[in-house]
C-alpha positions as CSV (number, residue, x, y, z in Angstrom):
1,X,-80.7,37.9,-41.1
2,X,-78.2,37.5,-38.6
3,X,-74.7,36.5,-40.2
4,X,-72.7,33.2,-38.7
5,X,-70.5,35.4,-36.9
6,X,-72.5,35.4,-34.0
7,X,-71.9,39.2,-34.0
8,X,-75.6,40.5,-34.6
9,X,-74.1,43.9,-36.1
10,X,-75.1,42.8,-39.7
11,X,-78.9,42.9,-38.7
12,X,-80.5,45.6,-40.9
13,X,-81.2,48.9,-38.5
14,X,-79.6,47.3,-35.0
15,X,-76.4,50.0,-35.3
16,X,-78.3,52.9,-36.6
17,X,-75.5,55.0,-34.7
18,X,-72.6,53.0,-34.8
19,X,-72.0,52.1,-38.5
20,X,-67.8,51.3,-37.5
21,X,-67.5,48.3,-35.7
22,X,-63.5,47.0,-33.9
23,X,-64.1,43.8,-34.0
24,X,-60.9,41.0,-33.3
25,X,-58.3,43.8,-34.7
26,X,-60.3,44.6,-37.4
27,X,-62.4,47.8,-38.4
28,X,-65.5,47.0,-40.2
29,X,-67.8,49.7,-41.8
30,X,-71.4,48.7,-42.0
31,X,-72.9,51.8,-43.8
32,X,-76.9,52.5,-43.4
33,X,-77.2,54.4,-46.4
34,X,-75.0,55.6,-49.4
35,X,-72.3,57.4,-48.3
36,X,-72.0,61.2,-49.1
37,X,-68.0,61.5,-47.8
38,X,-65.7,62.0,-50.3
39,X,-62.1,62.2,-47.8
40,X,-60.2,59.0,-47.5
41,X,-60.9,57.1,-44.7
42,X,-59.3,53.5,-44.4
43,X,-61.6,50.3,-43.3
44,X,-60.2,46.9,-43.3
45,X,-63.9,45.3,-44.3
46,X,-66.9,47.2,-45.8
47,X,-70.4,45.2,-45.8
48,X,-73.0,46.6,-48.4
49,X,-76.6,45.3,-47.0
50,X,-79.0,48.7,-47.3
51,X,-80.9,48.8,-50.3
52,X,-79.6,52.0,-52.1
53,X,-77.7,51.6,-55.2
54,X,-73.9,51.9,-53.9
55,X,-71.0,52.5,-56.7
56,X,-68.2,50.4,-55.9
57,X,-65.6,51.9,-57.3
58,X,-66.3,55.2,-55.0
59,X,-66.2,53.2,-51.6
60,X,-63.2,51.2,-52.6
61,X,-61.6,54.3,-53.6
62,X,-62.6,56.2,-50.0
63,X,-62.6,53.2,-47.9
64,X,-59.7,51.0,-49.3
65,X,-61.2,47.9,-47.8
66,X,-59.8,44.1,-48.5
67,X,-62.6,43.0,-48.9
68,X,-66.4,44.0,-50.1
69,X,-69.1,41.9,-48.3
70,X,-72.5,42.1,-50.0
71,X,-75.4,41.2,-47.6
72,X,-78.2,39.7,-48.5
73,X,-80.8,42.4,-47.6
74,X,-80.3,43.1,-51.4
75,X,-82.2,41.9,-54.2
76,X,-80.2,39.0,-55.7
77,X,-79.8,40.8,-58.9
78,X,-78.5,43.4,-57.2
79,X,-75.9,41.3,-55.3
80,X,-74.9,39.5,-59.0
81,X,-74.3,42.9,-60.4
82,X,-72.1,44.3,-57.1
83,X,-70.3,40.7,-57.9
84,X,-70.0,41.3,-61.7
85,X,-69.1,44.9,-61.1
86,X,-66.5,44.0,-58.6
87,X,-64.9,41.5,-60.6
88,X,-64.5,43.7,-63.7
89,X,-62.8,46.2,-61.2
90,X,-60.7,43.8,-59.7
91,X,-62.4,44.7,-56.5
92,X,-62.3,41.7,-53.8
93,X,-66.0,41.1,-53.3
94,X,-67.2,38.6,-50.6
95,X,-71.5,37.6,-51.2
96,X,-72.7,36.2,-48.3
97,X,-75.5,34.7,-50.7
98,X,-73.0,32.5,-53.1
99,X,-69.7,32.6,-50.7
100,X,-71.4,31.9,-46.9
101,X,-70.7,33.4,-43.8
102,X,-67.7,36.0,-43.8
103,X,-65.4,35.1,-40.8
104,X,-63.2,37.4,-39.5
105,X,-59.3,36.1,-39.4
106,X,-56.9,36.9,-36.8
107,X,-56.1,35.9,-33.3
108,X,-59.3,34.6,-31.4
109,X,-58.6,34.2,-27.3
110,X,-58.9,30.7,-26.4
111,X,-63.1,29.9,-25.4
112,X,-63.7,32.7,-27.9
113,X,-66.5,31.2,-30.3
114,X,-67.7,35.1,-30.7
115,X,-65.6,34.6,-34.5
């Protein structure tokens, strides 16, 4: 379950306290469990993998991240309806299922293969 990124943060229950992650100028929420906030608060990546039923719409609106990644600790018909949800939405949605591994963009130090 570990993502190509070499980061192990999207293993299921590894960041049980630390569900925002900095990683190469980038803030990525990986949330254990639906999210009960309701204030604004800006991510640049959000990645859905725990198996409660999320609402997209909600997280895009509190989070405002660029991009949606669904994990695939869901059910696969849950990952095609997050997909077909966020497309109707016109919310950027990134499956790791049907698009591969997410890589993070940006500058990467020279003999940095941690991506």
């Amino acid at each position: 379950k570990v993502a190509h990124t070499g980061c192990h943060s999207w293993q299921q229950d590894v960041l049980p306290n630390n569900e925002i992650v900095g990683f190469n100028g980038k803030m990525v929420l990986l949330p254990h469990n639906d999210v009960t906030v309701t204030n604004h608060f800006a991510v640049d990546y959000l990645l859905i993998n725990y198996n409660e039923k999320a609402d997209l719409a909600i997280l895009q609106k509190i989070f405002s991240p660029s991009v949606i990644v669904v994990g695939n600790n869901l059910s696969r018909k849950r990952q095609n309806s997050y997909i077909k949800k966020g497309k109707e939405a016109g919310i950027k949605i990134h499956s790791l299922a049907n698009d591969g591994a997410f890589i993070l963009n940006g500058d990467i130090p020279p003999g940095n293969i941690n991506q």
